[in-house]
MARZA-560805 format. One record per residue (C-alpha): x, y, z; residue in one letter. Coordinates in steps of 0.001 Angstrom, whole numbers, plus 500000, padded with zeros to 6 digits. Layout:
# residues N
XYZa...
END
This chain:
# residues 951
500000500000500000x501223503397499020x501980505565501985x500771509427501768x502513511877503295x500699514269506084x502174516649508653x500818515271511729x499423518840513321x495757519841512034x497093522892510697x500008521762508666x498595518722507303x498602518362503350x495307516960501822x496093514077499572x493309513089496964x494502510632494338x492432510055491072x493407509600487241x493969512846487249x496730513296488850x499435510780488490x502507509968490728x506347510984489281x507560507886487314x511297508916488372x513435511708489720x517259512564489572x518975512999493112x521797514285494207x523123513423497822x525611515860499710x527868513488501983x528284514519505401x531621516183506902x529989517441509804x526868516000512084x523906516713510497x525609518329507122x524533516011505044x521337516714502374x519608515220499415x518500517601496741x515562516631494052x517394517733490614x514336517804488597x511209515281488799x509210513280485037x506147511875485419x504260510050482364x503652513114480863x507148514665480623x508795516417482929x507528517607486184x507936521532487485x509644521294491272x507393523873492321x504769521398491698x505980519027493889x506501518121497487x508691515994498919x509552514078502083x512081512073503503x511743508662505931x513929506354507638x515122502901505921x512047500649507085x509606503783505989x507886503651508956x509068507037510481x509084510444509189x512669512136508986x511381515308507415x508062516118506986x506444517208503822x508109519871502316x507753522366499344x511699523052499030x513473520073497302x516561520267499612x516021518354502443x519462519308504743x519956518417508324x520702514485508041x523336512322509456x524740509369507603x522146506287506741x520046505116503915x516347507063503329x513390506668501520x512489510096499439x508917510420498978x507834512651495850x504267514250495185x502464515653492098x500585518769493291x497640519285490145x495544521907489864x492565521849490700x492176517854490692x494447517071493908x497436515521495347x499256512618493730x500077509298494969x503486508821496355x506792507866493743x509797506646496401x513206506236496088x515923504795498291x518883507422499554x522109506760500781x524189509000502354x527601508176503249x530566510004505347x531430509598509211x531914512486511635x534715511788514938x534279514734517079x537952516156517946x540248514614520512x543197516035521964x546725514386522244x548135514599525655x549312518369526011x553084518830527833x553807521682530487x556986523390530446x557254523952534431x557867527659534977x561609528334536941x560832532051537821x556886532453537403x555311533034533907x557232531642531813x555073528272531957x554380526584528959x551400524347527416x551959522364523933x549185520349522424x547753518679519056x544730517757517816x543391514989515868x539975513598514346x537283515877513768x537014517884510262x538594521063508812x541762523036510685x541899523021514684x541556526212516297x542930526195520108x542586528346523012x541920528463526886x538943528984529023x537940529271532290x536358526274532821x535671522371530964x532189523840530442x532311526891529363x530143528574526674x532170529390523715x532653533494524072x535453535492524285x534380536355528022x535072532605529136x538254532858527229x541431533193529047x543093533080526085x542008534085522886x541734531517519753x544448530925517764x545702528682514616x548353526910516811x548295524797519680x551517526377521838x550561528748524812x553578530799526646x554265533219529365x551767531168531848x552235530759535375x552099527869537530x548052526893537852x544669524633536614x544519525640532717x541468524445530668x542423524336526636x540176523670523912x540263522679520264x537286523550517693x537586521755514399x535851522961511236x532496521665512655x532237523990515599x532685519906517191x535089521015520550x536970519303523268x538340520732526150x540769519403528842x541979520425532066x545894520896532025x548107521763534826x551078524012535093x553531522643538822x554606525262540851x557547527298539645x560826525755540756x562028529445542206x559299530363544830x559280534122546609x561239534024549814x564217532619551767x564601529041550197x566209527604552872x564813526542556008x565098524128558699x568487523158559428x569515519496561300x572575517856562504x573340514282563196x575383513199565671x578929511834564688x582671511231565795x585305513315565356x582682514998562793x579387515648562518x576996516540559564x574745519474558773x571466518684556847x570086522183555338x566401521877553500x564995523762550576x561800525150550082x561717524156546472x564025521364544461x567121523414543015x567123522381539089x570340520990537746x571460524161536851x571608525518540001x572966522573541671x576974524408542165x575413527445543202x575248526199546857x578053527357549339x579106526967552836x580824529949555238x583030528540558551x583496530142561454x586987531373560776x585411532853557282x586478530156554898x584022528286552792x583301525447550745x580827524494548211x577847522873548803x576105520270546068x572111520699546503x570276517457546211x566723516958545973x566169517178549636x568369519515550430x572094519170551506x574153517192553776x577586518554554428x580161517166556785x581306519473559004x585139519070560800x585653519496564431x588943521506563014x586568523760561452x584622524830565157x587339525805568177x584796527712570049x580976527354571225x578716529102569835x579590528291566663x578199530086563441x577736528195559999x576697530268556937x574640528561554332x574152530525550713x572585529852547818x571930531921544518x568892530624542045x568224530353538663x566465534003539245x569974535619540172x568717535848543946x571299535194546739x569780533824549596x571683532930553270x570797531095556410x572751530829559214x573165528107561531x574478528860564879x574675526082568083x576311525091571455x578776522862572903x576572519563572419x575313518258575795x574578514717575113x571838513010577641x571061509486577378x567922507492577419x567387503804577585x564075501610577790x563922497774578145x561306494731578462x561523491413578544x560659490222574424x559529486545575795x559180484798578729x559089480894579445x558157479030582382x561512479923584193x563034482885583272x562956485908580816x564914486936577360x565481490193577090x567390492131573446x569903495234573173x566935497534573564x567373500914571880x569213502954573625x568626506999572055x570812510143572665x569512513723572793x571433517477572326x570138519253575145x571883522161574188x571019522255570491x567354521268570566x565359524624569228x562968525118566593x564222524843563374x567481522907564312x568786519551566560x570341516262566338x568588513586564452x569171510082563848x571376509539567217x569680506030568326x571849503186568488x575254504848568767x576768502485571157x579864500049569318x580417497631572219x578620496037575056x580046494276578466x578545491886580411x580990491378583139x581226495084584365x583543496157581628x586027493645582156x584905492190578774x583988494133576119x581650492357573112x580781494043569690x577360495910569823x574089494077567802x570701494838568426x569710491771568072x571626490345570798x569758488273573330x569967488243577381x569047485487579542x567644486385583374x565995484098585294x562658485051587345x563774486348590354x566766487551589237x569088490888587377x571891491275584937x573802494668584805x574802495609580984x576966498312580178x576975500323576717x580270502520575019x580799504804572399x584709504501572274x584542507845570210x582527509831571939x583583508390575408x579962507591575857x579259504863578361x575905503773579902x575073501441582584x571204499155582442x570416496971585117x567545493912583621x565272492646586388x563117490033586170x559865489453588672x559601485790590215x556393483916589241x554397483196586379x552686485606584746x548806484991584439x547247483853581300x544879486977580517x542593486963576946x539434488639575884x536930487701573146x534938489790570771x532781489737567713x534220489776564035x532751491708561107x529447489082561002x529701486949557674x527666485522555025x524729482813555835x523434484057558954x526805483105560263x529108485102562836x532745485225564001x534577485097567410x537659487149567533x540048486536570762x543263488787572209x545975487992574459x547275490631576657x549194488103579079x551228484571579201x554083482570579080x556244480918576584x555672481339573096x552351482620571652x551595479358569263x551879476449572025x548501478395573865x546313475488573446x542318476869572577x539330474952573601x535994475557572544x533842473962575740x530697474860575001x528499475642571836x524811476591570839x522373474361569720x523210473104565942x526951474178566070x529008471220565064x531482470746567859x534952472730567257x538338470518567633x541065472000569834x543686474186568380x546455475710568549x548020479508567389x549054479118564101x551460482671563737x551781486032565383x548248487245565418x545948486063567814x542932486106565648x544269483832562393x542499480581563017x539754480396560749x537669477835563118x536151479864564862x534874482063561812x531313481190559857x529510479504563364x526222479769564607x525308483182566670x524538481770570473x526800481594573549x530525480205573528x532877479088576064x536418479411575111x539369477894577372x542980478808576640x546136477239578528x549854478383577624x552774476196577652x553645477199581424x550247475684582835x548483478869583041x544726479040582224x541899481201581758x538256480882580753x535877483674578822x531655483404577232x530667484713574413x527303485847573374x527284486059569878x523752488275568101x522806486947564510x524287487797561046x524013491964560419x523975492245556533x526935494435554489x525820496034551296x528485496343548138x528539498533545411x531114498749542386x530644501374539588x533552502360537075x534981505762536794x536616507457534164x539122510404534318x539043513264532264x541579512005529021x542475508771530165x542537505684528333x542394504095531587x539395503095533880x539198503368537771x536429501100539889x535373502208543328x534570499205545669x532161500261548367x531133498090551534x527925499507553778x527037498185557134x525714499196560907x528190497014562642x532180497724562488x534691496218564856x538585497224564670x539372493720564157x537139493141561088x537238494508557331x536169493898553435x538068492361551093x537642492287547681x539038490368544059x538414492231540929x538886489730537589x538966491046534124x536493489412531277x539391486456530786x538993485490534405x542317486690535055x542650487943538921x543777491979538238x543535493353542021x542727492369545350x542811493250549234x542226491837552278x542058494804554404x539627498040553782x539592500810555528x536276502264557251x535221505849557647x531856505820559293x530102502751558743x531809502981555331x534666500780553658x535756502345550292x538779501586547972x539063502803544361x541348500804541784x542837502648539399x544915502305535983x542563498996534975x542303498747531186x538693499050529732x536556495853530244x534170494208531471x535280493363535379x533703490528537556x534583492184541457x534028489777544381x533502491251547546x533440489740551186x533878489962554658x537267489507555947x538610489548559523x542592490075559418x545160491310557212x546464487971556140x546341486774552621x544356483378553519x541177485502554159x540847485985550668x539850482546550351x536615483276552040x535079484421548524x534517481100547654x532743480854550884x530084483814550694x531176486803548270x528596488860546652x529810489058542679x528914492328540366x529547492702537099x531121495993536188x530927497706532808x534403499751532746x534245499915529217x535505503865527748x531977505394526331x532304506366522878x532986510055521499x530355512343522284x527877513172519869x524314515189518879x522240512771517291x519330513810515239x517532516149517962x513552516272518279x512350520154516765x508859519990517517x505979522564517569x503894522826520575x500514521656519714x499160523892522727x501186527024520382x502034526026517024x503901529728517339x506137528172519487x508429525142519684x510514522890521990x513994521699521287x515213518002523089x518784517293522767x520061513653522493x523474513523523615x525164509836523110x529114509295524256x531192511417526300x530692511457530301x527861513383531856x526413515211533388x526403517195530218x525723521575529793x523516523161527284x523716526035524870x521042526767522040x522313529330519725x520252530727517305x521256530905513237x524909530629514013x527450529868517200x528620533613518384x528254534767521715x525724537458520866x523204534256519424x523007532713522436x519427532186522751x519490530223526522x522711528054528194x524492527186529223x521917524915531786x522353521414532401x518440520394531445x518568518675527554x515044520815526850x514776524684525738x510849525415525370x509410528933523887x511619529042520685x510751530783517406x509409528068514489x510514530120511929x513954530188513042x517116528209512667x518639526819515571x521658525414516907x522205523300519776x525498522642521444x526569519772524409x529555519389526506x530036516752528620x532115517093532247x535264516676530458x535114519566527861x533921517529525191x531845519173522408x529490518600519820x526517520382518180x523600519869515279x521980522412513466x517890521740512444x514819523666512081x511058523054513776x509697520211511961x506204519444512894x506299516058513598x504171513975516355x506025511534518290x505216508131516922x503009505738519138x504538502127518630x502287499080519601x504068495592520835x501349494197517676x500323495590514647x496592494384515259x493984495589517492x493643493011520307x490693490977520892x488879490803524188x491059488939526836x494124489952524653x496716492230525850x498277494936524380x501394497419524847x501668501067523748x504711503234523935x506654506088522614x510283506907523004x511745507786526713x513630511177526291x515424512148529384x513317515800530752x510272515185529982x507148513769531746x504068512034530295x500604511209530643x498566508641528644x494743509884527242x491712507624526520x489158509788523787x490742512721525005x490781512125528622x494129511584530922x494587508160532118x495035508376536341x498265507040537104x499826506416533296x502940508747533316x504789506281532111x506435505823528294x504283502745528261x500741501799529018x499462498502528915x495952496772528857x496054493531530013x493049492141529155x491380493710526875x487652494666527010x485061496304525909x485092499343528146x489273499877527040x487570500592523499x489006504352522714x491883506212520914x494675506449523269x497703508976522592x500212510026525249x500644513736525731x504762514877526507x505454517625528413x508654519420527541x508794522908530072x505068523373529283x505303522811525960x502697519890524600x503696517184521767x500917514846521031x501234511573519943x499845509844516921x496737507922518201x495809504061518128x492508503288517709x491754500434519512x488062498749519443x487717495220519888x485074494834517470x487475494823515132x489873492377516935x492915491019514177x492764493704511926x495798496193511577x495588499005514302x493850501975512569x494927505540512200x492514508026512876x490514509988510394x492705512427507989x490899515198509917x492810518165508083x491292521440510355x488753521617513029x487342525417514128x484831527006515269x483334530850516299x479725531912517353x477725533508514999x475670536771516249x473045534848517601x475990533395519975x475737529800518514x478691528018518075x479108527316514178x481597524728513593x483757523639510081x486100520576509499x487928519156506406x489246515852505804x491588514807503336x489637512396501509x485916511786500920x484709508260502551x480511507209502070x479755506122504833x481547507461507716x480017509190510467x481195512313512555x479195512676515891x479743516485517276x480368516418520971x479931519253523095x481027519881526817x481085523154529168x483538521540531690x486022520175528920x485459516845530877x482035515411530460x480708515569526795x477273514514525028x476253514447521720x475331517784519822x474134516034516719x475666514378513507x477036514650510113x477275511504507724x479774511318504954x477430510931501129x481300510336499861x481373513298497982x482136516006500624x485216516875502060x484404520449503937x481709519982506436x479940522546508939x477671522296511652x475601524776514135x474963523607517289x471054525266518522x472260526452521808x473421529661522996x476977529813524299x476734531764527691x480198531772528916x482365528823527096x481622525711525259x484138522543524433x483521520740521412x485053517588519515x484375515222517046x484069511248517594x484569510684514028x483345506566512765x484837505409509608x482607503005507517x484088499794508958x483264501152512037x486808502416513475x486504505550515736x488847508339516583x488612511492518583x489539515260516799x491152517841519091x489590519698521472x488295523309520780x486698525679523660x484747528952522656x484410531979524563x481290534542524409x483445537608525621x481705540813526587x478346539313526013x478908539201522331x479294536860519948x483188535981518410x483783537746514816x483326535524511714x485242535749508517x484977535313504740x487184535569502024x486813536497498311x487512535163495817x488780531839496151x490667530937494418x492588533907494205x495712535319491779x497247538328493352x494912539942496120x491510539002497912x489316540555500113x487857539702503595x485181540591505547x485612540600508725x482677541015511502x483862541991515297x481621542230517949x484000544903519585x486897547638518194x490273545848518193x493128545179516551x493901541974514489x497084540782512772x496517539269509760x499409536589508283x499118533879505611x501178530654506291x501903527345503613x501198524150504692x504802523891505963x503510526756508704x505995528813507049x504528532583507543x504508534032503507x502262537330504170x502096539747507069x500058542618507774x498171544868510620x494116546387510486x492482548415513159x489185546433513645x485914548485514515x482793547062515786x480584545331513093x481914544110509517x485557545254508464x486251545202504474x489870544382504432x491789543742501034x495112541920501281x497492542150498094x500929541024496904x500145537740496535x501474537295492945x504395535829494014x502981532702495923x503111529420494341x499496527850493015x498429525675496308x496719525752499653x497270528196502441x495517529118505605x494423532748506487x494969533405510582x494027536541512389x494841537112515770x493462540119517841x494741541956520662x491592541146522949x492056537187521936x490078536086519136x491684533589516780x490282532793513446x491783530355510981x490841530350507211x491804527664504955x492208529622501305x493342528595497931x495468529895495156x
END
């Protein structure tokens, strides 16, 4: 079956009539312009032959749709350039307009356009770090998108593209000098206004205002000693010589200047008397000199000393060379004093110093309980000797241990962690007994400590919540018993979502672990395998910050991870066998999202004010959230008609103007498409083609755009509850009989679907459209009746149009009805009732197979008392000029404009309106192409008439 092309809003609908008349094009020669840019590619109708010979263009119209020709991609057009499309194959549909006999069938012909579009990237930019303060540098290059590249820097990723943002201006290359150290966000525009922008950073400049050196240190030594000096800022290799030293008795020496500063050994030649003065200088690569001096005392060493016993055994107690630190009383003020002093001792006696033994840390002492040892410590340089005496308390000591709970597992089980703060002999002969266990707990076998923490043993981990009695006994004999009531499983929640970085080719996933209960002793864990089951990263050990444990992997290649997260209870590596035992597993899409890009946006007119129009942008790639800007006719600050604004929806806009939309996503990345208001309805898909029977069920939905809310209507009426993109009637009966459409609400502006008729009389046959109902109006006459007109597109004997009238716009009964003879295509009706304030009317229009659909809604006011103005219009057809008489019930003033059935205004002009009829004549009209047009007047005190006239 043929398809015939209609706009989908009453008053830009085209009338098709097909008879012998007027015959479809045969063929056509197109031309198809490639796209460089998003939404720069076109198809242009060359010139158009039907049967007869060759076919004017201006007395044609032409459409395009999408490859299954199923949904409109530009509506019906007069212009044969149909511009605006991205890359894909189309179906171009061609009319014959004839005069006077009517609109042709449809000729088709398949369209390909071909060409890709890569929004710009950029290549990693390099700094030049600054050495005095602006003479930072940034370097970068483009690549992908179309045309030259055009670079400069703004004040933020999403800034709107005017010199105001710009911090500095564009320019053909990519190099920017004389910066200072700081966040810097460049951008490139290619040749498609297509932008990215990235966020680069300038370090600190090496020289820095001030003093650079600071804090000075020395560490004890013998004969000599060496003086640490720090720097405020890393001297560059240049300036590494330009470091010097000043003595006491005025000579110097150089200095080299390391990365943290410099250590310099300092002679005890060099210092005869206390206090002692050393001069530090330094010129940068600035030409600054810079000095800090370093004065101190005679050192006065003091000596400190701490022991314990590392182990006792049944009998006595081992003790090791304990650290033994020395501190510079005299040369301990802010800014200077001995570091790194401990340990200075190079021999160690025994026997009171009769024997002398080389000094080791590690060295153990024997003393038995009861009993002391005296140990003396030298430094043969310094002449440094001190004197420790061990003791060693008789007795055992008692076996002390507390238990607590673990982070609870998996399974409704629960864990028993246990401490030791007292024993004897080595940690792993404590013998553990489990005495007593609640009901259903399998009975746990002794064991022992298996390593240094007290808490490794993973038997008593995963048991049954209840009361425990735990006995532990250490090799000496010692013993202690402790109960444990343990409260049932508390659960953790885990949650792993990717995230990407700025530029970076590289993914990062956070690892998040949620629960009410946290002990010390207890953590998450987690293993994180890539799609080829390979193990990438683990832990055993998270960190918690309120309630929360959170660790974010980064530098993972894109993929598709697998992370498996669990509860652990130490830092030892065999916990992370417990995800066998009771991990939760989530799949993590880390894969880089594609470029961003503008597909083809929705331009739709507002069928609550076809003046107006609503813009939805449909951003896919990059990473949001994404900003806003709709320019209007080109991209220069002064068009900026609203943006930047993160919402994808700009509502009140001109139809009759060109607009451009631009997104950037939270990296800086661009991309725009350029359209004009097309009036197209939203498309109402069904999951079947056929209208259900009764007990059937039946799914209706439109396309989700992000912004937007929705509301389903049966015959007119909203559907309570249906603000969904889909409605569904499940089953169907008799009483779901209706036309159902969904109304979308973009910022107050109204798009109406297409409807689906849906009676179950006529169960198995394809889902109807409604009527061609081209225009439905109405006014009161001067006897305040409402007189009411309607055209279809087609004649059909047989069909039935019931007019419906209302005064709440909610409950409606039947005003009377029209029938179709099949002949008629213009039909008017007067409803015998005087309209006293406002009246609602619609039409329930029947199609001879018995198919209903519902018309629009129209309300009429009786202002003032009086009745609305009516209109005619003479002659018709006509050639350059006609006249209209125009009958007000009041002095106003009307503006008068002629619009194609594209909506496109043609004809403008202005009449002061007195009471009674109005003779207005409007010429000029030569120029207009042979074809229909509608007449609209609009007065300043309301009243709206539309006229549907004919050249």
């Amino acid at each position: 079956m043929k398809k015939n092309l209609l706009l989908l809003l009453p008053l830009a609908a085209i009338f098709t009539k097909t008879n012998a008349q007027c015959t479809a094009p045969t063929s056509a020669t197109v031309s198809a312009t490639n796209i460089t840019c998003a939404g720069s590619g076109a198809v242009s109708v060359n010139s158009v032959t039907g049967s007869a010979g060759s076919i004017a263009l201006t007395d044609c119209r032409f459409a395009l749709y999408d490859a299954t020709n199923t949904m409109i991609v530009k509506p019906i057009q007069s212009s044969p350039l149909l511009s605006g499309l991205n890359a894909g194959s189309y179906i171009l549909h061609i009319q014959q307009v004839c005069q006077p006999s009517g609109i042709s069938t449809d000729y088709t012909q398949t369209v390909q356009i071909t060409g890709a579009y890569n929004p710009p990237i950029l290549n990693t930019p390099t700094t030049v770090q600054p050495i005095c303060g602006n003479d930072g540098v940034i370097n970068a290059t483009a690549a992908q998108g179309y045309g030259g590249y055009q670079y400069c820097l703004v004040d933020s990723l999403n800034a709107p593209s005017s010199p105001t943002h710009y911090v500095m201006p564009i320019q053909g290359s990519g190099s920017f000098t004389g910066l200072a150290s700081g966040d810097y966000y460049l951008r490139v525009y290619d040749g498609c206004n297509g932008f990215v922008t990235r966020k680069v950073t300038i370090p600190a400049a090496i020289v820095t205002p001030g003093n650079p050196l600071v804090a000075s240190t020395y560490k004890f030594g013998c004969p000599n000693f060496s003086l640490h000096f720090n720097m405020a800022y890393t001297a560059p290799s240049s300036a590494i010589k330009n470091t010097w030293i000043v003595f006491p008795d005025g000579t110097t020496d150089s200095v080299t200047m390391g990365q943290s500063g410099a250590d310099y050994t300092v002679p005890q030649s060099k210092i005869s008397v206390y206090p002692a003065t050393c001069t530090i200088g330094y010129k940068d690569p600035c030409g600054n000199v810079w000095t800090k001096p370093y004065t101190f005392n005679q050192p006065n060493y003091t000596l400190n000393q701490s022991y314990s016993a590392s182990q006792y055994d049944c009998n006595s107690g081992t003790f090791t060379n304990s650290s033994v630190t020395i501190t510079d009383q005299a040369n301990t003020g802010s800014g200077q004093g001995m570091s790194g002093a401990s340990n200075i001792w190079n021999q160690y006696s025994v026997d009171g110093g009769i024997t002398w033994l080389p000094y080791k840390s590690t060295d153990t002492l024997l003393v038995t309980k009861g009993g002391s040892r005296t140990i003396m410590y030298q430094n043969t340089c310094a002449n440094l000797t001190d004197t420790v005496t061990l003791n060693m308390a008789a007795g055992q000591n008692p076996l002390i241990f507390s238990l607590g709970t673990g982070l609870l597992h998996c399974n409704d089980k629960v864990t028993i962690n246990y401490s030791v703060s007292s024993y004897n002999g080595p940690l792993s002969a404590i013998l553990v007994q489990v005495l007593s266990t609640p009901s259903g707990q399998p009975a746990i076998p002794d064991f022992y400590y298996t390593g240094g923490f007290v808490n490794t043993n993973i038997r008593l981990m995963n048991i049954l919540p209840g009361t425990y009695t735990i006995r532990m006994t250490d090799q000496c004999g010692a013993t202690s018993i402790q109960t444990i009531t343990l409260n049932p499983f508390i659960p953790v929640t885990y949650a792993a979502q990717p995230v990407f970085a700025c530029g970076s080719n590289t993914i990062s996933i956070k690892i998040t672990a949620t629960t009410s209960f946290y002990k010390v002793d207890g953590s998450v864990a987690y293993k994180i395998y890539n799609s080829a089951g390979t193990l990438v990263a683990s832990n055993p050990w998270l960190h918690n910050s309120a309630g929360v444990f959170s660790e974010t992997v980064d530098n993972l290649p894109p993929d598709i991870y697998t992370v498996s997260a669990f509860e652990t209870d130490n830092r030892t590596d065999n916990r992370l066998t417990l995800d066998t035992v009771c991990a939760t597993i989530i799949t993590v899409n880390a894969t880089l999202p594609g470029p961003l890009t503008l597909s083809q946006t929705t331009f739709a007119k507002c069928t609550n004010d076809l003046t107006t129009g609503t813009v939805i942008a449909l951003p896919q790639g990059g990473i949001p959230p994404y900003a806003y800007t709709l320019y209007k006719s080109s991209v220069t600050p002064a068009n900026i008609a609203a943006g930047p604004q993160s919402g994808n929806v700009f509502s009140n806009l001109d139809v009759n103007t060109q607009y451009i939309i631009t997104a950037t996503d939270q990296c800086g990345a661009g991309a725009s498409y350029t359209n004009v208001f097309a009036n197209v309805q939203p498309v109402l898909a069904a999951s079947s083609p056929y209208v259900p029977c009764i007990g059937d069920s039946i799914k209706l939905w439109v396309t989700k755009n992000p912004g937007l809310s929705y509301q389903w209507t049966k015959n007119n009426i909203n559907i309570a509850g249906a603000t969904d993109t889909s409605y569904s009637i499940k089953p169907m009966t008799m009483a779901d009989s209706g036309a159902y459409t969904v109304a979308i609400n973009a910022n107050n502006c109204i798009l109406l679907s297409t409807a689906s008729q849906l009676n179950p009389k006529n169960c198995g046959l394809p889902i109807p459209l409604e009527i061609d109902l081209i225009n439905f109006s109405g006014s009161l006459n001067a006897q305040i009746k409402a007189v009411l007109n309607w055209e279809v597109a087609k004649p059909e004997a047989g069909a039935e149009f019931e007019v419906l009238y209302s005064t709440d716009g909610t409950h409606f009964s039947s005003a009377g009805k029209i029938y179709q003879d099949g002949s008629r295509k213009d039909f008017s009706f007067t409803h015998n009732l005087q309209i006293i304030d406002k009246a609602y009317y619609k039409l329930l229009m029947t199609e001879n197979n018995g198919k209903e659909s519902y018309s629009k809604v129209i309300v009429l006011h009786n202002e003032n008392g009086g009745a609305t103005a009516t209109v005619t219009v003479s002659p018709i057809p006509f050639v350059e000029s006609f006249d209209l008489i125009y009958t007000a019930a009041q002095n106003d003033n009307a503006l008068i404009q002629i619009s194609d059935v594209n909506s496109r205004t043609v004809k403008t002009q202005q009449s002061v309106i007195k009471q009674g009829a109005n003779s207005i004549r409007v010429s000029g009209l030569g120029i207009l192409a042979n074809g229909i047009y509608f007449l609209n007047i609009t007065t300043d005190k309301g009243d709206k008439q539309v006229v549907k006239i004919q050249k």
